[in-house]
C-alpha positions, 0 to 999 in steps of 0.5 A: 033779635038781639041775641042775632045781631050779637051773633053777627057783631062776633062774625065780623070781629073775626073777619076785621081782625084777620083782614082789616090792616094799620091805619096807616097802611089803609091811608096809603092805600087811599093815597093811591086810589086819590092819585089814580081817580086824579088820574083817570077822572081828574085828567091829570098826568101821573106826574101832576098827580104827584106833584099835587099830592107833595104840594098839599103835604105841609099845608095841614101843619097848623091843623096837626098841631091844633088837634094833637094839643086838644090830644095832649091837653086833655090826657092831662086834664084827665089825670089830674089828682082833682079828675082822678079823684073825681072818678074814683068817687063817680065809679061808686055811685050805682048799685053793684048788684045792679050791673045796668046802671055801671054800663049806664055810668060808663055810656053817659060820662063817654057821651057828656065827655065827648060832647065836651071835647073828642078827646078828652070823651076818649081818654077820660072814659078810657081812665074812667073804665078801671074804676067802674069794674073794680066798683061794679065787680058784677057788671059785663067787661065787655059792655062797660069797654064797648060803652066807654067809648060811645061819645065818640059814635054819638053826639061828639061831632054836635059838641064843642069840639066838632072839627069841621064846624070848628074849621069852618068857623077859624079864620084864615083856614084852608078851605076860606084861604086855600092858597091855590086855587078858589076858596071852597066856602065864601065866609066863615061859619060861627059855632052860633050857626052851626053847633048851637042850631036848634036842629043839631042840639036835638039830634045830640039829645036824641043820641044822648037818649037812644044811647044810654037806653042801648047799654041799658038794655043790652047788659046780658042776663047770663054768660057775664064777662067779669074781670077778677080783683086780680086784674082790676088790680092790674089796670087800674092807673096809677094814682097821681106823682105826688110832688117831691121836696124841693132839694136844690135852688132849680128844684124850687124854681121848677116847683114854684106854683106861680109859673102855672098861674102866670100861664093860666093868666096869659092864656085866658085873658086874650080868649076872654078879651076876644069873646068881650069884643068880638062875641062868643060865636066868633072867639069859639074856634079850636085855638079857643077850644084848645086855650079853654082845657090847656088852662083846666090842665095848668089849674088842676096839676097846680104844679109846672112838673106834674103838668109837664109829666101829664102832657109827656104822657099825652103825646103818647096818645098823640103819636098817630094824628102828627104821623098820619096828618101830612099823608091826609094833607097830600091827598087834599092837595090831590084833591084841590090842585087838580080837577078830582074835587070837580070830577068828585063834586059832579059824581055826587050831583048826579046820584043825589037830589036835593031832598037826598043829598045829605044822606049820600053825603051822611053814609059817604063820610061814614064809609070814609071815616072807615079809612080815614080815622079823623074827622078833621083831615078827612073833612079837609079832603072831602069838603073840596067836592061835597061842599060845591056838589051839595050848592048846585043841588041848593044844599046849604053848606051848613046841611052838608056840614051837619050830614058829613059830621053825623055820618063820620061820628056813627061810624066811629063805633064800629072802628077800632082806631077810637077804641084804642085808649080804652082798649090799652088801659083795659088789656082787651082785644077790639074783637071781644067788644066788636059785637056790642059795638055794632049793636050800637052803631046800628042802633046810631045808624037808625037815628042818624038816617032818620034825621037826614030824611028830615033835615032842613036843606037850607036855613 
């Protein structure tokens, strides 16, 4: 069966690389269907349509922002000489006659580091791959690549760095203070109540679980995919800039450490001070998230230039959520400035019961996460009508909230925009790895559609 699905993993590869456009163009296409729904199904004429669609362009800046400093802050976490070193240690670990257990190393480092934070999951792996294969010659290039980016199709969306529950739990954000229109949610929701309920931290034990049993037990017996000393040679990163000998009084300004310790110090003991008086469940939101690892990057490069040189090469990793962010906005401003969210929201109600509801919701997300490659925005687009679909059905919001997360996050497997780091540091096309990847999407699948038959549709 297995050698089945692989068949059928390489079947797709083929059709999704001849056929499958840019992300952007796949998001325009999007904003077309989102002004012609407004249109036929929300009422609105095509000059509202586009008007709505420009008054929502800017209003998604501060979230931009927010998501391409988690970016940036953790590509320089993750190229940090301590980091860098600690990997090339890890890659030793497992047998290298044992192939298994270097996919094993790639999938649970991927995970652990996806539940941590999305994008340190996706850099840090992709870093992480190189190393493997020059320590574990013998293990499957294919695997290792398509296990490297598992965090982020299993249990990153039940981590700490969850968008929607992060949103829902940040004051002042634009589903609680949308400013036209009706909030869709009536109070914030702290991380307490949502990422550390007692449901969502066994659903991530239990990906964390089915997952690395997959990369195990896919690893072929025969047809093994290596790479050569050679070509290890050439993707390994390059080692960490060691810091020149200051030479003019500006070369010692710019190398003194304690610039780095006084940012460290400035962003941490407002964050500190929050969870002292507010509580941890209020502080966590994803300015906390991104204060937590922007104060790891100062710590770890010690120095303001190597900082600053690892967050320069971030922004590369970066470029498409600043890009791609005010086109998602626009058709959040579609969605909420005209009658589509209602229109949307009643749609749902009646192909939904109560007891199904958080399926729909689950392969709904996936499909759209297909299209819509952050979970963020997309959240911000869909929350307007699957929030207010799943409350007059006596879905709690925090159901929704779990079934939009689970369902974006397995689809992530089988789309190549979350391979991409991996796929640039390893010189591989998304079509060599799509086979295993779909084993593990359906895989992730099974798990996610079993959990939704049996989540709590209030708490």
């Amino acid at each position: 069966m297995l050698n089945q699905l692989r068949d059928v993993g390489g079947a797709l590869s083929k059709v999704t690389e001849r056929w499958v456009p840019d992300a952007w163009v796949i998001l325009m296409s999007l904003t077309v269907v989102a002004l012609i729904l407004a249109i036929i199904g929300g009422g609105a004429s095509p000059e509202e349509a586009v008007l709505a669609w420009g008054s929502g362009v800017w209003t998604l800046l501060e979230l931009a922002m927010q998501f391409s400093i988690a970016m940036v802050a953790a590509h320089a976490c993750a190229s940090s000489p301590p980091i860098y070193r600690v990997l090339d240690r890890l890659a030793g670990l497992p047998d290298p006659e044992k192939p298994a257990g270097a996919v094993a190393l790639a999938a649970m480092f991927s995970m652990l580091a996806g539940y941590l934070n999305w994008a340190f999951g996706l850099v840090g792996s992709a870093l992480f791959v190189p190393f493997i294969l020059k320590r574990n010659p013998k293990a499957d290039v294919r695997l290792v690549v398509a296990s490297a980016y598992m965090g982020i199709g299993t249990v990153w969306q039940s981590g700490f760095s969850s968008s929607a529950p992060l949103i829902l739990a940040t004051p002042g954000n634009p589903l609680l203070e949308p400013g036209t229109g009706d909030p869709i949610v009536s109070r914030l929701y702290p991380v307490t109540e949502t990422l550390f309920n007692p449901f969502n931290i066994s659903y991530a034990l239990v990906m964390l679980g089915t997952g690395l049993l997959a990369a195990m037990i896919l690893h072929p017996r025969r047809e093994v995919v290596t790479l050569t000393t050679e070509e290890v040679d050439e993707i390994l990163p390059e080692p960490p800039v060691k810091p020149e000998r200051p030479i003019t009084p500006a070369h010692h300004i710019d190398a003194f450490p304690g610039w780095v310790i006084l940012a460290a110090g400035l962003f941490a003991y407002p964050l500190v001070h929050s969870i002292m008086t507010k509580g941890f469940g209020a502080s966590w939101t994803i300015n906390a998230y991104n204060t937590v690892f922007l104060i790891f990057a100062l710590v770890l490069h010690g120095r303001p230039m190597s900082f600053l040189r690892a967050c320069r090469e971030g922004v590369r990793s970066a470029w498409g959520i600043i890009i791609q962010f005010p086109f998602y906005a626009g058709i959040f401003g579609v969605i909420q400035n005209t009658n589509l969210g209602v229109w949307l929201g009643d749609r749902f109600a009646e192909v939904a019961s109560t007891r199904l509801f958080p399926l729909v919701v689950y392969v709904y997300s996936g499909i759209m996460s297909l299209f819509i490659p952050s979970a963020g925005s997309k959240w911000m687009i869909e929350a307007p009508y699957v929030v207010p679909a799943g409350e007059l059905l006596d879905v709690s919001v925090m159901t929704t909230l779990l079934a939009y997360a689970y369902g974006d996050s397995a689809f992530n497997l089988i789309h190549p925009f979350w391979a991409l780091p991996v796929l640039a540091i390893t010189r591989r096309r998304f079509g060599e790895i799509f086979g295993y990847a779909f084993l593990f999407w359906v895989i992730s699948v099974i798990v996610g559609v079993g959990a939704m038959l049996v989540i709590p549709t209030s708490w």
